[in-house]
LOMI-431940 format. One line per field, with one value per residue (C-alpha): x, y, z; chain; residue in three letters. Coordinates in steps of 0.25 Angstrom, whole numbers, plus 5000, padded with zeros to 4 digits. Layout:
BEGIN
X <- c(X_...)
Y <- c(Y_...)
Z <- c(Z_...)
chain <- c(A_...)
resn <- c(ALA_...)
END
This chain:
BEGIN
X <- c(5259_5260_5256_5263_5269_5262_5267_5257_5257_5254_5249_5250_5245_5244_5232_5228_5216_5210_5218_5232_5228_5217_5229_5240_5230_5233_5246_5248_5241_5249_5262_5256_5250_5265_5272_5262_5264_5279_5282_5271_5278_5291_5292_5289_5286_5296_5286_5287_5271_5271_5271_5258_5257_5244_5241_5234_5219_5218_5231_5237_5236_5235_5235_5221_5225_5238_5231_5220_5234_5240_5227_5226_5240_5241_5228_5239_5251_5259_5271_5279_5273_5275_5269_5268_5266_5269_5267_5268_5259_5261_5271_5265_5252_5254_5267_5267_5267_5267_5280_5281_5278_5291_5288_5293_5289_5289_5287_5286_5297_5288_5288_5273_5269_5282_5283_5297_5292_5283_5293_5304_5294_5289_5302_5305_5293_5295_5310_5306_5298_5305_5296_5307_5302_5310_5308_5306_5309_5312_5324_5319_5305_5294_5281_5269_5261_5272_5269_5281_5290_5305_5314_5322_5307_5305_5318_5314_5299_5305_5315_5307_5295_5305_5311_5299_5290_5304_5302_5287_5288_5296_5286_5280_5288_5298_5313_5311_5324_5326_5337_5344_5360_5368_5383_5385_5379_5372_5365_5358_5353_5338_5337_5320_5322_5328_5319_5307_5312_5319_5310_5297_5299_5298_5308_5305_5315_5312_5320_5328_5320_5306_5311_5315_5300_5294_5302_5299_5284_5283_5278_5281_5273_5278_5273_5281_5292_5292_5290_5304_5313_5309_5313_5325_5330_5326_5334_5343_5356_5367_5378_5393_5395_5406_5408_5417_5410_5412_5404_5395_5380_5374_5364_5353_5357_5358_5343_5338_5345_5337_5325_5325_5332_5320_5311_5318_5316_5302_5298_5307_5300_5285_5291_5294_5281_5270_5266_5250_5252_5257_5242_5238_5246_5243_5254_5246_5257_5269_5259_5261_5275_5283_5279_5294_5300_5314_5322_5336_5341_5350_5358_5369_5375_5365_5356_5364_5372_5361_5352_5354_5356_5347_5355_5345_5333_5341_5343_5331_5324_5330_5330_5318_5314_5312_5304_5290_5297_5302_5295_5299_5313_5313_5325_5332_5345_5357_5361_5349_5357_5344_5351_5357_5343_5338_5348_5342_5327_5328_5333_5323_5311_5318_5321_5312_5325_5332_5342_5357_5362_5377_5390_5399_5409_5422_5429_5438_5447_5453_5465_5461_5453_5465_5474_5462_5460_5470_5458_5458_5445_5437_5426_5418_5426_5438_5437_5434_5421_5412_5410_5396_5392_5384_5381_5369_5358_5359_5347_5349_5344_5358_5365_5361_5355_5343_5342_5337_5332_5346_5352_5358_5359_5349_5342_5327_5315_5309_5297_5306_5313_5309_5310_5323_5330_5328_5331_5345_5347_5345_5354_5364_5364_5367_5366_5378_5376_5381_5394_5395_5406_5396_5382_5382_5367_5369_5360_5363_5369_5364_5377_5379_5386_5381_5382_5380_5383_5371_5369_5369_5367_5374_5366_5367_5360_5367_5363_5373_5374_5372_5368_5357_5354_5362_5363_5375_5374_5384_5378_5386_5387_5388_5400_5403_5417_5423_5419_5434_5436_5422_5425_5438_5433_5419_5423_5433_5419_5410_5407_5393_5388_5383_5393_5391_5402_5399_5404_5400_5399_5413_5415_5428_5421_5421_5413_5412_5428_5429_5424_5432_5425_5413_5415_5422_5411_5401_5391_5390_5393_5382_5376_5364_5365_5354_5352_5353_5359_5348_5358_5347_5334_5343_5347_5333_5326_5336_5332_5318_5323_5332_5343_5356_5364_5380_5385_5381_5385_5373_5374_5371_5360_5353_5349_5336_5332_5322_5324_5328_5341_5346_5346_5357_5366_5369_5383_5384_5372_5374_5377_5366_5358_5361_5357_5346_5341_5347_5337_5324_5327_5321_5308_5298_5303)
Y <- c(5355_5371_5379_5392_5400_5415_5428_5438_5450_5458_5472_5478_5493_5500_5496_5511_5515_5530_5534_5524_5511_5516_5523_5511_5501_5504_5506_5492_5487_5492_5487_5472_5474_5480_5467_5458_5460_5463_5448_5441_5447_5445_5430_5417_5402_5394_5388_5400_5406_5420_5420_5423_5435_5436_5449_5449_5453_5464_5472_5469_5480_5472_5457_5453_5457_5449_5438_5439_5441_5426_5420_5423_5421_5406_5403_5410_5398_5413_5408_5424_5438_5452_5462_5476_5491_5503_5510_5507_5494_5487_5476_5465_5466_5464_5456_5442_5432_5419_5413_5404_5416_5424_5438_5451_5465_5476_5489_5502_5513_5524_5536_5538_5525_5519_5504_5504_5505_5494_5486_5489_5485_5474_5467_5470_5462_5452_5450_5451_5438_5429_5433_5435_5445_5452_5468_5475_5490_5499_5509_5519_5527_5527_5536_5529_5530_5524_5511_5504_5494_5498_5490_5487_5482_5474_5466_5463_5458_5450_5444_5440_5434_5427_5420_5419_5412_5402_5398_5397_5386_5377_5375_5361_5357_5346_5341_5328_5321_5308_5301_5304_5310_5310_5306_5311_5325_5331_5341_5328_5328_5331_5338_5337_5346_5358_5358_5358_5369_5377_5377_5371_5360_5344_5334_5322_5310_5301_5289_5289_5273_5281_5287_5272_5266_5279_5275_5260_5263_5273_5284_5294_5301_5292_5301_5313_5304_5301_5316_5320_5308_5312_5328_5320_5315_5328_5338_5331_5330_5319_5323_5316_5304_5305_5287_5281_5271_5258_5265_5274_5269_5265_5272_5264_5268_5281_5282_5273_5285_5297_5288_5286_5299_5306_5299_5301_5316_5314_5305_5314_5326_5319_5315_5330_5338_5325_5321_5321_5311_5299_5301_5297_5284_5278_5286_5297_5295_5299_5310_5318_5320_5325_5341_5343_5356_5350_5339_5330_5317_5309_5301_5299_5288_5278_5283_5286_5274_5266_5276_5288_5301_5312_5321_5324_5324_5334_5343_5343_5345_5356_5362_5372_5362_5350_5341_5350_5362_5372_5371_5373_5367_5356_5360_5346_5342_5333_5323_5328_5339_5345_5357_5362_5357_5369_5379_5376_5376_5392_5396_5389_5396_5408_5409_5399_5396_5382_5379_5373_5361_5361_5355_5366_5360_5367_5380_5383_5395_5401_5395_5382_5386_5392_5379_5371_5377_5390_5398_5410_5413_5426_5436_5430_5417_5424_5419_5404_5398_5386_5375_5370_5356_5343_5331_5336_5342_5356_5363_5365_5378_5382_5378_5395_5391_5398_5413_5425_5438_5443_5429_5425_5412_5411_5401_5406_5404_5391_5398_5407_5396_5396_5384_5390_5392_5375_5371_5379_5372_5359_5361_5368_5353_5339_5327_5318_5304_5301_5298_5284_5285_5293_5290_5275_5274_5286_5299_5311_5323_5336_5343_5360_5370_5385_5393_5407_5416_5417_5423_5411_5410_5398_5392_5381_5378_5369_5362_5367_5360_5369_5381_5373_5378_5389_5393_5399_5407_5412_5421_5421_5417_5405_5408_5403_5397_5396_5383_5376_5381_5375_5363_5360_5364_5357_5343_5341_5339_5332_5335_5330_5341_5353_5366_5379_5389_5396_5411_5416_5430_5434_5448_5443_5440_5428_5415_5424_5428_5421_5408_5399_5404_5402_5388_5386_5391_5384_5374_5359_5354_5359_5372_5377_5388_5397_5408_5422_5429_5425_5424_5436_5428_5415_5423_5428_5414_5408_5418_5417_5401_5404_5397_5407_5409_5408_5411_5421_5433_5441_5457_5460_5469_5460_5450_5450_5443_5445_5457_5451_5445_5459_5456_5446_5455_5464_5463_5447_5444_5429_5426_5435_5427_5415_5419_5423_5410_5404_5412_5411_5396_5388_5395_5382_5377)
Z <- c(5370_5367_5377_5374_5386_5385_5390_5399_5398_5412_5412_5425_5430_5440_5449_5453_5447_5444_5433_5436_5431_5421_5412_5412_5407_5395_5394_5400_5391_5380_5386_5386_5374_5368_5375_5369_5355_5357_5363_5353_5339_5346_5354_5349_5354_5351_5340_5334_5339_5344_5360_5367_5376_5386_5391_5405_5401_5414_5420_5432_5443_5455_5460_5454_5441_5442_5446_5435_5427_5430_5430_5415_5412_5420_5409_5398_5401_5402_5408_5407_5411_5407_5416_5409_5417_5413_5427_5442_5447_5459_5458_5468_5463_5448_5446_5440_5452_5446_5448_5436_5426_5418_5422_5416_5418_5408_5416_5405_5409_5410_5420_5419_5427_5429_5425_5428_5444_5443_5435_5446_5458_5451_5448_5464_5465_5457_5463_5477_5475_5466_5452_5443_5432_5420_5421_5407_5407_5396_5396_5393_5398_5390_5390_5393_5381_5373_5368_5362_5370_5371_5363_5375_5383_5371_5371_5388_5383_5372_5380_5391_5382_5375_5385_5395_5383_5380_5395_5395_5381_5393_5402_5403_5390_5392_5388_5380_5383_5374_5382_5392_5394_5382_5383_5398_5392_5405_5397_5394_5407_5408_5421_5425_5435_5428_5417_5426_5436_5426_5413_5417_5407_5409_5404_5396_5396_5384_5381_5367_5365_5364_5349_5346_5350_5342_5329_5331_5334_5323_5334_5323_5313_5300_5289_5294_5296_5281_5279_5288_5284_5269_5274_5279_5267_5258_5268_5277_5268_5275_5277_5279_5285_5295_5295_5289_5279_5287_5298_5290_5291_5277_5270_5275_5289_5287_5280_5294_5301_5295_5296_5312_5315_5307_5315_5327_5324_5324_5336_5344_5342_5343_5357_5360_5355_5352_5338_5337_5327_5334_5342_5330_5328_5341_5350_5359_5369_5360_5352_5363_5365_5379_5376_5372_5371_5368_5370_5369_5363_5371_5360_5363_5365_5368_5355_5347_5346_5343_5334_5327_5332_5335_5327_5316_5327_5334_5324_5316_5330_5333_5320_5314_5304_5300_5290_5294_5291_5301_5316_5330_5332_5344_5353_5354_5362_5359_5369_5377_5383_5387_5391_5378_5372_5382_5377_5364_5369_5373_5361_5354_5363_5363_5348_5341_5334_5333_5343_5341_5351_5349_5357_5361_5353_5355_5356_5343_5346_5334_5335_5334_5323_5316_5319_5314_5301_5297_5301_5310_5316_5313_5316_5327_5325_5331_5344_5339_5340_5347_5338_5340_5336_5340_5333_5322_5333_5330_5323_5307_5310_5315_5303_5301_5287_5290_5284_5290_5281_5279_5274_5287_5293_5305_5316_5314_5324_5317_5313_5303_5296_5282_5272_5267_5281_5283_5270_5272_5286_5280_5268_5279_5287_5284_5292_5294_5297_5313_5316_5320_5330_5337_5333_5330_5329_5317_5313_5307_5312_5305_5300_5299_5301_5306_5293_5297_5308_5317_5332_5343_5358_5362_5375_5384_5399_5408_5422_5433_5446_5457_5447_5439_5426_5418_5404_5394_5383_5373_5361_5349_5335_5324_5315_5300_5298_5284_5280_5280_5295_5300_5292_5298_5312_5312_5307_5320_5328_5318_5304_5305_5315_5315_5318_5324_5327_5337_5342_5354_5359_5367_5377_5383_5396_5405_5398_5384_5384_5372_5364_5371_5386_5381_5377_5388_5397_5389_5398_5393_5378_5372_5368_5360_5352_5348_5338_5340_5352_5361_5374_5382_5379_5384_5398_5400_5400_5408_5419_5416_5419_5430_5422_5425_5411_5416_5403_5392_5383_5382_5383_5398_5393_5386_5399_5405_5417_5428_5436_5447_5442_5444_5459_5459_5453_5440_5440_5438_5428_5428_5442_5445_5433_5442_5455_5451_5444_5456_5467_5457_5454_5441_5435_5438_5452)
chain <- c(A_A_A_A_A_A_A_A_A_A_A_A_A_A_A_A_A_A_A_A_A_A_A_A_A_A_A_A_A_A_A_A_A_A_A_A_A_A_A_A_A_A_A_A_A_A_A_A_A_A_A_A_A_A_A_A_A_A_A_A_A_A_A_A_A_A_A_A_A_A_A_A_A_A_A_A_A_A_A_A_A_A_A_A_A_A_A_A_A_A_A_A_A_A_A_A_A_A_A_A_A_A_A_A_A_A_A_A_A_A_A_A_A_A_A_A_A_A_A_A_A_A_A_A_A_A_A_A_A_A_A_A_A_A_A_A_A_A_A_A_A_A_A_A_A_A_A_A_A_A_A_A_A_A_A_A_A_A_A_A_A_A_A_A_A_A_A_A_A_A_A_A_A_A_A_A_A_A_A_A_A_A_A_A_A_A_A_A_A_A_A_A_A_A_A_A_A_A_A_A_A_A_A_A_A_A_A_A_A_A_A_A_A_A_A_A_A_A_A_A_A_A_A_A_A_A_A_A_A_A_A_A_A_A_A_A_A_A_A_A_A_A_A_A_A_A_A_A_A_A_A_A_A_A_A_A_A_A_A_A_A_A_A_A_A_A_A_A_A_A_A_A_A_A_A_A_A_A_A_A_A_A_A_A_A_A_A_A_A_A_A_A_A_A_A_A_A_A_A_A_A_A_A_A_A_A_A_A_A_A_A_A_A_A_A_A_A_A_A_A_A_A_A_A_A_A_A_A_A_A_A_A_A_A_A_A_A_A_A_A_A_A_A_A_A_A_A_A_A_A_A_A_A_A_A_A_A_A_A_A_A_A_A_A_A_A_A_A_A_A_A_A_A_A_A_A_A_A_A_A_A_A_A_A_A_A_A_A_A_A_A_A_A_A_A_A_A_A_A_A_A_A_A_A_A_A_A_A_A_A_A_A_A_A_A_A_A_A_A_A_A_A_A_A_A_A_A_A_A_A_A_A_A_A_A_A_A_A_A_A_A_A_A_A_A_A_A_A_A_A_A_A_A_A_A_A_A_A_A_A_A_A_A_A_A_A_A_A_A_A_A_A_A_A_A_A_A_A_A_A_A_A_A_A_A_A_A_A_A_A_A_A_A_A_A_A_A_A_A_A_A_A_A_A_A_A_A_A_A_A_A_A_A_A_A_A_A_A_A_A_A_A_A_A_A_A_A_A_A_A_A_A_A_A_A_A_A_A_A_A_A_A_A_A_A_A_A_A_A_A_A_A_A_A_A_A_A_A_A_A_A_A_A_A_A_A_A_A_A_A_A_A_A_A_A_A_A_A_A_A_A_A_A_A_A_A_A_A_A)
resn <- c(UNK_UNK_UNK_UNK_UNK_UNK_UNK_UNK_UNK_UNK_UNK_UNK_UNK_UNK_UNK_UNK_UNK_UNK_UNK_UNK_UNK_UNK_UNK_UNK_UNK_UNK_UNK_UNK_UNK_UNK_UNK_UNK_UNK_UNK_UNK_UNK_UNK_UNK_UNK_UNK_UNK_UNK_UNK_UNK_UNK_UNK_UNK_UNK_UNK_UNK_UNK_UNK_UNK_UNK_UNK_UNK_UNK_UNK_UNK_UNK_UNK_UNK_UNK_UNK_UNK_UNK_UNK_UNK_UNK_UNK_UNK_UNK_UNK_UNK_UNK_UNK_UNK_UNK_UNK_UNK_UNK_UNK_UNK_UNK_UNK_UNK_UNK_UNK_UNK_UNK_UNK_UNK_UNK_UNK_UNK_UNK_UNK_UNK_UNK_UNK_UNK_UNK_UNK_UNK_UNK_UNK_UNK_UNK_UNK_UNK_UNK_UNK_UNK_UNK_UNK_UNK_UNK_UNK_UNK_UNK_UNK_UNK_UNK_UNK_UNK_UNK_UNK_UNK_UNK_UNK_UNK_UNK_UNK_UNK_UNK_UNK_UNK_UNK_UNK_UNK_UNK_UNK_UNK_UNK_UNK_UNK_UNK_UNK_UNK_UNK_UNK_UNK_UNK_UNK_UNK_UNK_UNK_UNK_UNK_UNK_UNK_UNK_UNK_UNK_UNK_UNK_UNK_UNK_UNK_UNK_UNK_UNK_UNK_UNK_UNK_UNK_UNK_UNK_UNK_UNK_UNK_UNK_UNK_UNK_UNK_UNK_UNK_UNK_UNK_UNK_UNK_UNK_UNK_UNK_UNK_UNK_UNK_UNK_UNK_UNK_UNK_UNK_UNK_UNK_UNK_UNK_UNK_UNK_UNK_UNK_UNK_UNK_UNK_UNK_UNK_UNK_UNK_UNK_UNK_UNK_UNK_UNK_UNK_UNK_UNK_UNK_UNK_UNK_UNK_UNK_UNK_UNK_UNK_UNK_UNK_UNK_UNK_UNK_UNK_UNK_UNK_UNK_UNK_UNK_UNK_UNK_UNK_UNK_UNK_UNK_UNK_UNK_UNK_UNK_UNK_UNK_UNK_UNK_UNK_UNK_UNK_UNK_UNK_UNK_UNK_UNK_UNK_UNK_UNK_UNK_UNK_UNK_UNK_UNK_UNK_UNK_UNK_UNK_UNK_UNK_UNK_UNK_UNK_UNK_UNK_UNK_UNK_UNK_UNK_UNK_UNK_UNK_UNK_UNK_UNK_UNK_UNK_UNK_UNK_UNK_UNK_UNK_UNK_UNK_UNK_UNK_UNK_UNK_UNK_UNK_UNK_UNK_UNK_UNK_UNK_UNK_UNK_UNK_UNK_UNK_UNK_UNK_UNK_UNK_UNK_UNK_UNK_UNK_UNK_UNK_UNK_UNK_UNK_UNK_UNK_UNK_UNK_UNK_UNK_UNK_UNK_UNK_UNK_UNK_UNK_UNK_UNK_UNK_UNK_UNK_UNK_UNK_UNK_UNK_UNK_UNK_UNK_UNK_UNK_UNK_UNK_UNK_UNK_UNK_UNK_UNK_UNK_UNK_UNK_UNK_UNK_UNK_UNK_UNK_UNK_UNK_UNK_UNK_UNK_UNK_UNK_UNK_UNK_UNK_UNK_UNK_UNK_UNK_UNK_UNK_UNK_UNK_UNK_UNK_UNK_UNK_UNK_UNK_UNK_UNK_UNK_UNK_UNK_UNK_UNK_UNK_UNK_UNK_UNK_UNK_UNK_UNK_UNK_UNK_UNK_UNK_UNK_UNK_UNK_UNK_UNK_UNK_UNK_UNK_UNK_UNK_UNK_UNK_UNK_UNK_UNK_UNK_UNK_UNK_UNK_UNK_UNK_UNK_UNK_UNK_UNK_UNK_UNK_UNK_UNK_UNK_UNK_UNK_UNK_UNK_UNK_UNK_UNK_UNK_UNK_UNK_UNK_UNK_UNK_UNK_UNK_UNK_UNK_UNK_UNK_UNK_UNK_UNK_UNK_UNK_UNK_UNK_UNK_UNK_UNK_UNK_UNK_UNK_UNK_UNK_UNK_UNK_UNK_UNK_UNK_UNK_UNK_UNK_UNK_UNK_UNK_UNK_UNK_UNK_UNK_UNK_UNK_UNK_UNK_UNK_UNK_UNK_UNK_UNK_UNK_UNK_UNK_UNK_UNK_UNK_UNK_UNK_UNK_UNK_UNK_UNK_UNK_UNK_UNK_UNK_UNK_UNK_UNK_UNK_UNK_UNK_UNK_UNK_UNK_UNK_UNK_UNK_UNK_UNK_UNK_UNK_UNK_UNK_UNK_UNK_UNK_UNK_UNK_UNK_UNK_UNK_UNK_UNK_UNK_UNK_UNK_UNK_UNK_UNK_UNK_UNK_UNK_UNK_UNK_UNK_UNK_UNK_UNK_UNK_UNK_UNK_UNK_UNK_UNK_UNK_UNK_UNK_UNK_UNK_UNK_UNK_UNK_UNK_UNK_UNK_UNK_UNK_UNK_UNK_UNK_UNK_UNK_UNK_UNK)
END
């Protein structure tokens, strides 16, 4: 079900009529007016559709008015608020009350009628009785009848509308977990409770035998299943088969295994989103799916030593495109490690661009890189590198084949990807049959490797006893190795995966002293990795969440949260990140 989260828009005035309230109509209206088209050219649904702002029909100069204000907005589904003034009003009376609503204020820094005095009692307000709210104020004064929005205003807006629209697409969705925990994997974990309180989602178990009755019933749409396993077969090159011959399986099995993981593909996704057309075919129930908004395989061991893997599933689900072309990709998690398939969920909502699931592999410092191959690291090599893998699950998308207008290797919002851009990332990949040692029921693992340097913000949320949830962040880059080095180096893992080397950001300090801390530092096993240095969009939705971030590297200037985080101290940003989203507690309890 869509039901798109909308952002309202709340003009406020001063009530004091005679001359006051009649000359700032217009001027408020302006401002809502100005914020309305910037956030609607600017932020997108994750589907890719332009974000819907509503503007509150009246202005707001008293309680009334505000109510009158809610009333429209509850009928709206606007789940985040900007109130807009550019003069004195009267705080009590015409803030946003509702305590579920993401609220910002934009208060215009003028001397005339001064905004920044209402934004500055307003936030007092706001603080004073546990309503959160993200102040907006330019830096420098403006005159009143100017009509443009500072650039540095613009950043704040976008930012908040961003991140409030990527926590308005949770609610009322679910986590479709096929399985349960993977291989002792607590990530695996699915924790109702957290997801409910946190992100106003539900959680879905589904056992991993429902795909089984779906294949043996034919719940599946069988003429687009002719129509992908024919895409299969046309675009899917195999790869090398890491067995030895008398363990190999025969070309017979191996076609069995493209069949069923093609299909696999398909009934996983109907499970998630629906499939009208198995209404059609007898099967209302199974037609209407579990209103996913992503999800996780379990697998291993109990899967994937009796059928073949999820590997291709995985990856094509996550990926751009598939054989319809490109679409919205559906964030899907290895070993159920629902948390890392989070990680990978905000990127996706704040970027509409395909996330990476990797294993935070191992730390190579140069040394070891120069004993291993004669090779002595450089440029932003110089301090060794992450090696980032997992068994074929990352999108296709990060094999960095796609090209932006200057010829670079990209991650593009979905929506951008041309026919070009997928036929690259196809050619860039091919799929190695399952090691047997490891997968006994076969598959295919998609096999890559990054080609092209590209921004990334590496990101993982972990459950802390005692702490609850927190989140890590490390912005850096994907790095090319000459091809001998990333041969040798990459083949001691597994030569049927996908590889990324990843750099983070150093400054010398604490967690980001170097490569090695940040490794060392890292959470769990796995990691997402998202393109472009999103790290301040990522530290502003987890306060809008009340998950602290314990972990990052984004400039100091560049972190917005609400207003009040600045009363549990300036000097320690994360422990006052912490406390705070200690004392406010989840956003839905």
């Amino acid at each position: 079900m869509k039901n798109y989260p909308a952002i309202g828009i709340r003009p406020i005035v001063d009530s004091r009529r005679l001359g006051i309230r009649d000359a700032l109509e217009g001027k408020v209206r302006e401002m809502a007016q100005s914020a309305k088209k910037l956030i609607e050219e600017n932020v997108f649904y994750a589907d890719g559709t332009p974000v819907r702002v509503v503007i509150f029909s009246g202005s707001i100069a008293g309680g009334e008015e505000a109510a009158r204000c809610e009333a429209q907005f509850a009928a709206e589904h606007v789940t985040a608020t900007l109130s807009v003034t550019p003069s004195w009003c009267y705080p009590l009376e015409t803030i946003d009350m509702n305590p579920l609503t993401i609220k910002a204020i934009w208060g215009f820094n003028g001397t005339e009628r001064p905004g920044a005095v209402y934004l500055a009692s307003a936030m007092a307000a706001h603080n004073q009785m546990r309503r959160p709210c993200f102040s907006i104020y330019g830096r420098d004064v403006q005159d009143m009848e100017e009509q443009e929005i500072p650039k540095d205003v613009q950043e704040k807006i976008l930012r908040f509308a961003r991140c409030a629209v990527a926590a308005g697409e949770m609610q009322n969705k679910s986590y479709v977990g096929f399985g349960a925990v993977s291989m002792g994997i607590m990530g695996s974990f699915l924790d109702p409770a957290f997801y409910a309180q946190y992100l106003g989602m539900r959680s879905e178990w589904v056992d991993m035998t429902e795909i089984l009755r779906r294949m043996d019933l034919g719940i599946y749409d069988q003429e687009e299943y002719k129509e992908a396993l024919t895409w299969v077969y046309a675009n899917c090159k195999e790869g090398c088969d890491p067995n030895p011959d008398e363990r190999a399986h025969s070309r017979g099995q191996k076609d069995e295994e493209w069949e069923f993981v093609v299909k696999m593909t398909m009934i996983i996704r109907d499970i998630m989103l629906g499939n009208e057309k198995l209404a059609g075919m007898g099967f209302a129930e199974e037609a209407l799916g579990r209103n996913g908004l992503f999800g996780g395989f379990q697998g291993q061991r109990m899967w994937t030593d009796y059928k073949p893997n999820a590997d291709f599933t995985e990856a094509i689900l996550n990926s751009s495109f598939d054989w319809n072309g490109k679409r919205q990709p559906l964030v899907f998690a290895t070993e159920n490690d629902n948390l890392n398939g989070l990680s990978m969920l905000f990127g996706n909502l704040l970027t509409g661009k395909a996330s990476g699931f990797s294993d935070v592999r191992c730390y190579w410092s140069p040394e070891a890189v120069k004993r291993v191959t004669g090779w002595e690291p450089e440029g932003k090599a110089a301090e060794g590198f992450i090696h980032l893998i997992n068994s074929g699950s990352t999108c296709l998308d990060a094999s960095g084949k796609a090209k932006d207008e200057a010829g670079k290797g990209v991650m593009k919002p979905w929506w951008e990807m041309k026919e070009e851009d997928i036929k690259a990332c196809l050619d860039a990949t091919d799929w190695c049959p399952a090691e047997l040692c490891q997968f006994r029921g076969g598959g295919y693992s998609s096999h890559f490797k990054t080609d092209a340097e590209m921004p990334l913000t590496m990101v993982r949320v972990n459950l802390v006893d005692g702490l609850g949830p927190v989140m890590q962040i490390a912005e850096g880059w994907s790095i090319v190795l000459p091809e001998d080095v990333h041969h040798k180096i990459d083949i001691r893992t597994d030569r049927t995966w996908p590889t990324t080397w990843f750099v983070p950001r150093t400054n010398g300090k604490k967690a980001f002293r170097d490569v090695y801390s940040v490794m060392a530092n890292w959470g769990a096993n796995h990691g997402a990795f998202i393109h472009g240095h999103v790290g301040a969009d990522l530290i502003t939705l987890s306060s809008m969440l009340r998950i602290p971030v314990t972990m990052h590297n984004v400039d100091e200037e560049k972190i917005f949260r609400p207003h009040v985080w600045a009363s549990f101290g300036t000097n320690d940003l994360e422990a006052a990140d912490r406390e705070a989203c200690r004392a406010f507690g989840p956003l839905y309890r």
